[in-house]
C-alpha positions as CSV (number, residue, x, y, z in Angstrom):
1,X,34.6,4.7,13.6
2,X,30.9,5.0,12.4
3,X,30.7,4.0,9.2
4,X,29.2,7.1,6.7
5,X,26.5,6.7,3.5
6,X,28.1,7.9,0.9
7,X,26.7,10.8,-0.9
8,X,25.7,9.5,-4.2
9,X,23.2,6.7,-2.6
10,X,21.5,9.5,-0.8
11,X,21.2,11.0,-4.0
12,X,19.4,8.1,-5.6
13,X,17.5,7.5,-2.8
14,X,16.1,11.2,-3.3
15,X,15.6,10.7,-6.6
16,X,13.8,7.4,-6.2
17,X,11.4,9.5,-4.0
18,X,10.9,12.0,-6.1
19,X,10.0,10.1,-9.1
20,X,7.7,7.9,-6.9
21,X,5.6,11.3,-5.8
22,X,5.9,12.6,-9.3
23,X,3.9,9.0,-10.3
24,X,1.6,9.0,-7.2
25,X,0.8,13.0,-8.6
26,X,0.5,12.5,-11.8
27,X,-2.1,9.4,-11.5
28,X,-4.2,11.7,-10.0
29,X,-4.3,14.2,-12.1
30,X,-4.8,12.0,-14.9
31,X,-7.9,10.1,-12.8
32,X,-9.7,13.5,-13.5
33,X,-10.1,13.0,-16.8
34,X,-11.3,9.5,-16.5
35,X,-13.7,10.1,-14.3
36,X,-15.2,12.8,-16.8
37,X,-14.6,10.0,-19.4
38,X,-16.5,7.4,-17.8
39,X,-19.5,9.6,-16.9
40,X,-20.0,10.2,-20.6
41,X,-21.0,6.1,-21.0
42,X,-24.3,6.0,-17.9
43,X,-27.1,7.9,-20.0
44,X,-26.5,5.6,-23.0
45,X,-26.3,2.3,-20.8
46,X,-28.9,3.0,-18.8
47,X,-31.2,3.3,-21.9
48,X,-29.9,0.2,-23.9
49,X,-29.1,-1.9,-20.6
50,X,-31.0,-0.6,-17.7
51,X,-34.1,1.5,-18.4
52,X,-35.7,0.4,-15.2
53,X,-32.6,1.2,-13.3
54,X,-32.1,-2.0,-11.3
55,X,-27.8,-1.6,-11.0
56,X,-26.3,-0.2,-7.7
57,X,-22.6,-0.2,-6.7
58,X,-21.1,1.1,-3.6
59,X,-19.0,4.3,-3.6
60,X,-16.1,1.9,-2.6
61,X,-16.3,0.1,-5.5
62,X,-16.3,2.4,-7.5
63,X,-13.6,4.6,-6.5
64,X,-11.6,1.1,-6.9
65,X,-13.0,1.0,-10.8
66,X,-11.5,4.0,-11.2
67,X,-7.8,3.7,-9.1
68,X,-7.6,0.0,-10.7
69,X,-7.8,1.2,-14.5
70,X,-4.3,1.7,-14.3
71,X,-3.1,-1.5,-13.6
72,X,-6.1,-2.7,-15.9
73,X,-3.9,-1.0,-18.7
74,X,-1.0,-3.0,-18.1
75,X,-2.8,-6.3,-19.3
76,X,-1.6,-6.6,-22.7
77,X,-4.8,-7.5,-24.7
78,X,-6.7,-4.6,-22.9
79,X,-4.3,-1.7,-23.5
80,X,-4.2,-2.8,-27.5
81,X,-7.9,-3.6,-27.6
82,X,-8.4,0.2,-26.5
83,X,-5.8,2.0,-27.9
84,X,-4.1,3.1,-24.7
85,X,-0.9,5.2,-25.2
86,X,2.7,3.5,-24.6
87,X,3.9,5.3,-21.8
88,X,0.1,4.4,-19.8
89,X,0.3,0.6,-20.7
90,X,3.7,0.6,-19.8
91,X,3.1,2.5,-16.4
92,X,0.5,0.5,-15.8
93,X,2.7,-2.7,-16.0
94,X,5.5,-1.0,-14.2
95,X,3.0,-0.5,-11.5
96,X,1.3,-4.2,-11.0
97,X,4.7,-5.1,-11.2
98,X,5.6,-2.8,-8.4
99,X,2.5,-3.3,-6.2
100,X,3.3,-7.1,-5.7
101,X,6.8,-6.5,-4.9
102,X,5.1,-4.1,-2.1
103,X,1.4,-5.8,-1.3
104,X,1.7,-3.5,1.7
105,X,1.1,-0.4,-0.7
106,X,-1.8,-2.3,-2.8
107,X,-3.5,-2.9,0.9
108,X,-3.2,0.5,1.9
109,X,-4.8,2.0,-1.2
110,X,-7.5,-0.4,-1.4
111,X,-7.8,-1.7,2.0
112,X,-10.5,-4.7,2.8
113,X,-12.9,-4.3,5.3
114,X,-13.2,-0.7,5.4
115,X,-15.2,0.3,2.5
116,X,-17.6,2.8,2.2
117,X,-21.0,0.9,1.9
118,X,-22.5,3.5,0.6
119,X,-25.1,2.6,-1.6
120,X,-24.9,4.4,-5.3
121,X,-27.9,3.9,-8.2
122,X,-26.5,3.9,-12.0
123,X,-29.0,7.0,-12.4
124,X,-26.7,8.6,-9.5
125,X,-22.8,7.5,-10.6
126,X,-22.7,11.0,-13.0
127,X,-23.2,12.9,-10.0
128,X,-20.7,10.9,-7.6
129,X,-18.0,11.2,-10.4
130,X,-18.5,15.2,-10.3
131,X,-18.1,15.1,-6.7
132,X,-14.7,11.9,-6.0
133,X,-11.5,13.5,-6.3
134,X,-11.1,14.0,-2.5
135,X,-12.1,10.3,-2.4
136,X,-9.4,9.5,-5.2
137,X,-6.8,11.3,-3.7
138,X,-7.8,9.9,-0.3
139,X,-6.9,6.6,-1.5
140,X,-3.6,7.3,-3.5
141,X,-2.4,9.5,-0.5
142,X,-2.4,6.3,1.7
143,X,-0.1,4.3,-0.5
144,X,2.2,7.1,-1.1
145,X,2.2,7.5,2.8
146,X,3.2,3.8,3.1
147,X,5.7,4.0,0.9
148,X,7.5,7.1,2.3
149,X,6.9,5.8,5.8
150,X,8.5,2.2,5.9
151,X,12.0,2.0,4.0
152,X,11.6,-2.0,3.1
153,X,8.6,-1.2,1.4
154,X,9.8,2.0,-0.5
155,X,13.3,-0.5,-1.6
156,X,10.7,-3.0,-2.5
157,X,8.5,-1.2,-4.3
158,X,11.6,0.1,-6.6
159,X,13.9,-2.3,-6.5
160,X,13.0,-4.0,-10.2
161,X,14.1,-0.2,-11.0
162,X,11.0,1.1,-13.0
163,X,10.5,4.1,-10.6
164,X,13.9,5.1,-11.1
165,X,14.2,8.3,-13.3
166,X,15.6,5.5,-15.8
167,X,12.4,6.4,-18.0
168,X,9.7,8.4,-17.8
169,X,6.8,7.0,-15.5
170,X,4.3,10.3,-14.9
171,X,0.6,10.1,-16.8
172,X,-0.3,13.2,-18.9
173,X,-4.0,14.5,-17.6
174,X,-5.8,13.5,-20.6
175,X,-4.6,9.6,-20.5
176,X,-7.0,7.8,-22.3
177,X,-8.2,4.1,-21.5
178,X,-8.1,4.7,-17.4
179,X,-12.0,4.5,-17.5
180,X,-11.8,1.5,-19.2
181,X,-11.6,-0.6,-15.3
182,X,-15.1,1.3,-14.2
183,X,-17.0,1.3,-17.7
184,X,-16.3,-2.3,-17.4
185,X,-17.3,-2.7,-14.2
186,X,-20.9,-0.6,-14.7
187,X,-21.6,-2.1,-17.9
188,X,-21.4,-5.4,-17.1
189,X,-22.9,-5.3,-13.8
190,X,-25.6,-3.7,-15.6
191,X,-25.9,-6.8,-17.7
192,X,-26.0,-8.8,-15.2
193,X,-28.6,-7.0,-12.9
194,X,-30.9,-7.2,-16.2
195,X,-30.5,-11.4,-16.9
196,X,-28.0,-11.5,-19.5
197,X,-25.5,-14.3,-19.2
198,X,-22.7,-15.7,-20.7
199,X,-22.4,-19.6,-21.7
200,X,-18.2,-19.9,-22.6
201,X,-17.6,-23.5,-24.9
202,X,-13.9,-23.7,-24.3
203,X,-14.1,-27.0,-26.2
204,X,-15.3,-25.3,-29.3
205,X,-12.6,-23.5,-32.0
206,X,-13.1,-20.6,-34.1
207,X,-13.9,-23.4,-37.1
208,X,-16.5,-25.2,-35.1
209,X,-18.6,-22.4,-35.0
210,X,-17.9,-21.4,-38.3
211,X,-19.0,-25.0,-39.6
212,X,-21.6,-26.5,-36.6
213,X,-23.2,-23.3,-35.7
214,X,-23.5,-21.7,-39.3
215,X,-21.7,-18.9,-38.1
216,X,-19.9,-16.1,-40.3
217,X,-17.1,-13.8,-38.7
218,X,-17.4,-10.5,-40.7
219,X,-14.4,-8.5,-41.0
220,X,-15.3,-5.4,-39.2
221,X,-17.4,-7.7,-36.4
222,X,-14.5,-8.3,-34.0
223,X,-14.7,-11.5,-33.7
224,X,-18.7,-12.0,-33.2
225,X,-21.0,-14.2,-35.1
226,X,-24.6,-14.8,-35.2
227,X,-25.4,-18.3,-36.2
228,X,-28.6,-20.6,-36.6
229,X,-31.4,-19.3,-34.9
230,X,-30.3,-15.8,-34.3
231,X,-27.7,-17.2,-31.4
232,X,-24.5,-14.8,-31.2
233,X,-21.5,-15.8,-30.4
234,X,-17.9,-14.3,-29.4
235,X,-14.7,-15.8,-29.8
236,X,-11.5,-14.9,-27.9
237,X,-8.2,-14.8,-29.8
238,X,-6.8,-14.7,-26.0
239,X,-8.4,-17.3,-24.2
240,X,-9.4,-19.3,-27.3
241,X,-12.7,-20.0,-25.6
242,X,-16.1,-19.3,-27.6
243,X,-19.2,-17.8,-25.7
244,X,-22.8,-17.4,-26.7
245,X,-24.2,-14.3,-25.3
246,X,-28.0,-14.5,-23.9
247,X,-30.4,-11.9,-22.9
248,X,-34.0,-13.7,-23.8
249,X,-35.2,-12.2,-20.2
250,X,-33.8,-8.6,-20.1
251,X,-35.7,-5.8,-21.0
252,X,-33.6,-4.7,-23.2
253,X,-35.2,-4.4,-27.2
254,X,-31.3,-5.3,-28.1
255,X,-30.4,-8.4,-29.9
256,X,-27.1,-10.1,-28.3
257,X,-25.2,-10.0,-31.7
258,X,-25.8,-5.7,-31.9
259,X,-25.3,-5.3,-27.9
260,X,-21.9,-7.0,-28.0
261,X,-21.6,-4.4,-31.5
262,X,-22.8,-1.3,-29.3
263,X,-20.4,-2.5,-26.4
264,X,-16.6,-2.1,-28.3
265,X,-18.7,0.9,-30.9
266,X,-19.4,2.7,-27.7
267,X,-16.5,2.2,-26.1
268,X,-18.2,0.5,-23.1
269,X,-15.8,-1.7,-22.7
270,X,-13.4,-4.8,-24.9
271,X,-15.3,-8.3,-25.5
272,X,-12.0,-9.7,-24.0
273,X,-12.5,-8.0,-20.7
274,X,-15.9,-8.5,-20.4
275,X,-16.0,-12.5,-21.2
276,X,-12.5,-13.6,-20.3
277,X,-12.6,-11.0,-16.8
278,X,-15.7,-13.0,-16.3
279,X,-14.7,-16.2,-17.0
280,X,-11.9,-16.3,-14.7
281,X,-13.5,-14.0,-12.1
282,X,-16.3,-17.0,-12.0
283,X,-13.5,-19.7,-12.1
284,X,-11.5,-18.1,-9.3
285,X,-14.5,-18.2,-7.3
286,X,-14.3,-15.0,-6.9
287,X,-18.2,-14.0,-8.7
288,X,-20.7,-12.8,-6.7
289,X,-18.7,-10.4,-4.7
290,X,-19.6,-7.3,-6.3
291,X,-15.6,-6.6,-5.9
292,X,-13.5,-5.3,-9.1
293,X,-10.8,-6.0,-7.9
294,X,-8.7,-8.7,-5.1
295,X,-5.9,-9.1,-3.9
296,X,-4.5,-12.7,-3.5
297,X,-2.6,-14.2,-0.4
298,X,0.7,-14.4,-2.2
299,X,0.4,-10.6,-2.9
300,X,-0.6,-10.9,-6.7
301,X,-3.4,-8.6,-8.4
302,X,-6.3,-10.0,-9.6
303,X,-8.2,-8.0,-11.9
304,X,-10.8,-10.0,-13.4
305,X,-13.6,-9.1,-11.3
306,X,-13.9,-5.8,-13.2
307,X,-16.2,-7.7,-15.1
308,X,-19.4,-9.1,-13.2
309,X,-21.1,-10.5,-15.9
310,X,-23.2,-13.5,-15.2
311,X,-21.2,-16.9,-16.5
312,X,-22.8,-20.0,-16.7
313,X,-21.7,-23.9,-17.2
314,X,-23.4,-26.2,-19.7
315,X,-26.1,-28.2,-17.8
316,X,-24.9,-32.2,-18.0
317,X,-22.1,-31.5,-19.5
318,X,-19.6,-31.4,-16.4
319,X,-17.7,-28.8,-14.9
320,X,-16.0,-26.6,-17.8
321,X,-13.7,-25.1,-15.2
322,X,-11.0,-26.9,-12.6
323,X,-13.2,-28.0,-9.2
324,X,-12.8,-25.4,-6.2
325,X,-12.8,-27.2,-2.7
326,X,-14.8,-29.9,-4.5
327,X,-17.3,-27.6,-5.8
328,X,-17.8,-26.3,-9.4
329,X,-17.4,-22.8,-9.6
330,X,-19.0,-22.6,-12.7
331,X,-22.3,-24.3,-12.6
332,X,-25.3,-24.3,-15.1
333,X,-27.7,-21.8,-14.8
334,X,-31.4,-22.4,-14.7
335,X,-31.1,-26.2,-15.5
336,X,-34.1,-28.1,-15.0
């Protein structure tokens, strides 16, 4: 006698589905405010960053600045850095989570090889943001399709059970902090394009440069110094790693210690996903690709690239960072 599914697992399996396209909606919706939010940052980087304009992106990568944020929110340090609500760090953990259970659904949203090369000037990105949402929802429709279409992805993808009407997972439309992925992403590429780097010391405390560099950590300066000579300096609670911010050859009238100030003021972006992002984007071996955002072998999420800012090694002082394929990812820059 063929055996029958009993009534109350196609019930659950319904409501798995329908909580999953209730998240896959709401997203959306809620990526139409950020991408008003993050178009309110370009004039005001442009003119303390990038007067001259020199920053491009591709229309790929920046759809994927906006889809990652997100997933950006789940990193703990970022969604309390920014403010960003419960229920949207949450989600946004539920979802990385989710995503590596299912890489199948991460590749379909953001697949490699098929981006838009479409070439986008900072002075342009406003007027691509008024004009994405059929991109967006391109994007998130093809994950949703993947998950609806192949039944070991969809178990996979819910099986930890945090798409499973349990609690709450839709994003109200004004969800604040989703921009945070693309302002990160534009601002720092922005200060890279215009020569400003960042030198990490992971071998030098919060005391050290409190003692060797003369430099005082006001209260309201989260967690930047400027030191002997005017050098400024930021300090990671996170990573524990110090870094000395440089811009000598921008053209930028800025001095590091008030851009780093204008950066978290402004909400451009956090100091910890701008110099930590960077300093594991560089020490993945990852820099240089102009990408926000990878996906590993094993299926995990790597979201460091978000930040492209320029990191550089100590010249003489050895490799600061683990050897890639006998190569330091992290070499000096302009050492004589």
């Amino acid at each position: 006698m063929a055996s029958s599914v009993p009534s109350s697992c196609w019930k659950n399996f319904i409501n798995f589905q329908e909580d999953v396209n209730n998240f896959f909606t709401t997203w959306w919706e809620a990526l139409q405010f950020a991408t008003a939010q993050a178009s309110t940052i370009v004039g005001s980087v442009i003119g303390e960053l990038d007067p001259v304009q020199k920053s491009h992106f591709t229309l790929y990568n920046v759809l994927i600045g906006l889809t990652v944020g997100l997933c950006f929110l789940g990193v703990p340090e970022v969604a309390g850095a920014v403010g960003a609500s419960l229920i949207a760090s949450q989600v946004g953990a539920h979802l990385v989570i989710a995503l590596q259970e299912a890489p199948m659904v991460a590749r379909a949203i953001w697949p490699k090889g098929t981006e838009d090369s479409q070439l986008v000037q900072i002075g342009d990105i406003n007027e691509e943001l008024g004009n994405i949402n059929k991109e967006l929802g391109s994007l998130l429709n093809a994950g949703l399709e993947t998950l609806m279409k192949d039944l070991p992805t969809f178990v996979s993808f819910v099986q930890d059970g945090h798409f499973s009407g349990d609690q709450d997972v839709s994003l109200p439309k004004t969800t604040d902090g989703l921009d945070l992925a693309l302002k990160t992403f534009i601002v720092s590429t922005a200060m890279t394009k215009n020569d400003w780097k960042a030198y990490p010391m992971p071998y030098m405390s919060r005391e050290d440069l409190s003692s060797s560099r003369e430099c005082s950590f006001g209260p309201e300066n989260y967690d930047i110094c400027q030191g002997v000579q005017s050098a400024s300096y930021y300090y990671s609670n996170t990573s524990s790693i110090a870094y000395q911010l440089e811009g000598s050859n921008s053209a930028s009238s800025k001095s590091p210690f008030d851009l780093m100030l204008d950066i978290v003021n402004n909400e451009w972006s956090t100091l910890g996903a701008l110099f930590d992002g960077a300093f594991n984007c560089t020490a993945s071996g990852n820099s240089g690709s102009d990408q926000p955002f990878h996906i590993n072998y094993d299926g995990t999420i790597d979201l460091s690239c978000t930040s492209q800012l320029k990191v550089c090694g100590n010249c003489g002082m050895g490799c600061v960072v683990p050897f890639l394929n006998g190569t330091c990812p992290m070499p000096g820059c302009d050492c004589a």
